[in-house]
C-alpha positions in Angstrom: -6.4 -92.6 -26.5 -8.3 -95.8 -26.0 -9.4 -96.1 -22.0 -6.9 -98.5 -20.2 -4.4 -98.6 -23.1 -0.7 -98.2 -22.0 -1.2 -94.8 -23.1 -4.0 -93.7 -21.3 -2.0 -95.0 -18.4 1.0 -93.3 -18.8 -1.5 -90.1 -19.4 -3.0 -91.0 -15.7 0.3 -91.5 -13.7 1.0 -88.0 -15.3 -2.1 -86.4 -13.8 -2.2 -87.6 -10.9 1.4 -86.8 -10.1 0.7 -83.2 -11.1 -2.7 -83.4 -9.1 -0.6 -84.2 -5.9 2.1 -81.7 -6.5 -0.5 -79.3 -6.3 -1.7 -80.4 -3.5 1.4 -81.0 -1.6 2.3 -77.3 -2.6 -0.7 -75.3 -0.9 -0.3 -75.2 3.0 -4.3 -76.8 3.2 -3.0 -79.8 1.2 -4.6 -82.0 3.3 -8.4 -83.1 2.3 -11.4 -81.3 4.1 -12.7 -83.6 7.0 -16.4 -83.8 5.1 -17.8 -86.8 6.9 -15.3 -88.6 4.4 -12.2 -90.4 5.7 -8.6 -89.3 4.9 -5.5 -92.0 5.4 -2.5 -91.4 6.2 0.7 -93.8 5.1 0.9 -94.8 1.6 -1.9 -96.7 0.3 -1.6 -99.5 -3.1 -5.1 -100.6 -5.0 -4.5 -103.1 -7.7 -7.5 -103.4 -10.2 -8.1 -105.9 -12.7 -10.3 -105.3 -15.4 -11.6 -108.1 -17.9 -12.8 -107.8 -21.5 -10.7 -104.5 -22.5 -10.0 -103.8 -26.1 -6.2 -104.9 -24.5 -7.9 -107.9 -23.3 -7.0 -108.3 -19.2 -5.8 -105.5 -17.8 -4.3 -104.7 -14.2 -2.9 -101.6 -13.0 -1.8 -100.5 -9.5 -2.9 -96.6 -8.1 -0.7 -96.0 -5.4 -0.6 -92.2 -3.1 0.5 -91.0 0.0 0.0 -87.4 1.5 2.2 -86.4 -1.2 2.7 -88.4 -4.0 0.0 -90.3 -6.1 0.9 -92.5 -9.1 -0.5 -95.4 -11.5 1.8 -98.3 -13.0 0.7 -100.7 -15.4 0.8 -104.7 -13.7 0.6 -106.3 -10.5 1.6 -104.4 -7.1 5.4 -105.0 -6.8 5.1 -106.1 -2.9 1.3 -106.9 -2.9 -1.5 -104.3 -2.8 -3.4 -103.2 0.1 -6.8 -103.7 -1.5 -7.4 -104.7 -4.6 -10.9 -104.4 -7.5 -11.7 -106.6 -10.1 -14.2 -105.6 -12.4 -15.0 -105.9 -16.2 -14.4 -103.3 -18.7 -18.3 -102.2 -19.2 -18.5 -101.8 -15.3 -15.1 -99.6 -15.3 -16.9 -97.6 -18.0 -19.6 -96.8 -16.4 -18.0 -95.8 -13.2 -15.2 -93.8 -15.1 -17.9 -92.1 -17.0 -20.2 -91.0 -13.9 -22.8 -93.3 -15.6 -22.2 -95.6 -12.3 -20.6 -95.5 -9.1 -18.1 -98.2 -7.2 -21.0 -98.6 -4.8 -23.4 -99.1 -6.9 -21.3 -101.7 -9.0 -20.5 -103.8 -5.6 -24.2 -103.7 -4.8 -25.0 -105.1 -7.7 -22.5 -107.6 -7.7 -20.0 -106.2 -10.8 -17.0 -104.9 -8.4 -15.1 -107.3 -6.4 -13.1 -106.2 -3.5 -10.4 -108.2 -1.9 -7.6 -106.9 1.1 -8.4 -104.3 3.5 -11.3 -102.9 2.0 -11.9 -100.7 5.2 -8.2 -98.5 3.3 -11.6 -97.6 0.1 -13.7 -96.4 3.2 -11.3 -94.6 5.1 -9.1 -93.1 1.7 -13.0 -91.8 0.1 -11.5 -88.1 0.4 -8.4 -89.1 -1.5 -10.0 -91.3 -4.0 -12.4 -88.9 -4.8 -9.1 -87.0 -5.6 -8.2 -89.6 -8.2 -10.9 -89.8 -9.5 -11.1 -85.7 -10.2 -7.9 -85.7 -11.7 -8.6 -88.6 -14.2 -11.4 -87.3 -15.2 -9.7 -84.3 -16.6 -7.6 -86.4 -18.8 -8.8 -85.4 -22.4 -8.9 -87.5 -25.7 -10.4 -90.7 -23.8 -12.5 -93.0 -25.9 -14.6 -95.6 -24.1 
């Protein structure tokens, strides 16, 4: 499945819901405090990635401390944050070939809302970003 296809989205939401029902099922759901911040509340990031194989492509990763979910388009009632990057940057990133730091630093990740929510969530985004990376069948 092509990376940020419908399918490969669908694939996500699935994963990461399963990701959190794990997590929500063990008593020590919550993330280690590891220097890395943990929010509480649920939490919407809308990202925008240009110059897919799909063309434009936007996609909303929403979680709380028990659900986690992705959904093709805009946030329904605005996101709290939001990323807009192009496809060779969201690559790279996806791949472990970059990082979202890195990307910002060098000027390919722009970040809009409360950006302090990407600070403070690190411990649950790192959590995405375990669980999509054991989607299989991706091509880049």
């Amino acid at each position: 499945m092509q990376y940020l296809s419908d399918e490969w989205i669908e694939a996500a939401d699935a994963s990461l819901s399963r990701a959190w029902a794990s997590r929500a099922a063990d008593e020590d759901a919550t993330p280690p405090d590891d220097g890395r911040g943990v929010l509480t509340g649920t939490t919407t990031i809308q990202y925008t990635v240009s110059g897919t194989p799909q063309g434009k492509v936007t996609y909303c990763l929403s979680f709380d401390d028990t659900e986690a979910g992705i959904t093709k388009g805009k946030a329904d009632s605005g996101a709290d944050a939001t990323m807009e990057l192009d496809y060779e940057t969201a690559v790279a990133i996806a791949t472990g070939a970059s990082s979202p730091q890195v990307a910002f630093m060098q000027g390919n990740l722009k970040l809009g809302g409360d950006v302090t929510l990407l600070i403070d969530g690190a411990a649950q985004l790192q959590g995405v970003a375990d669980a999509l990376s054991s989607i299989e069948g991706v091509e880049y």
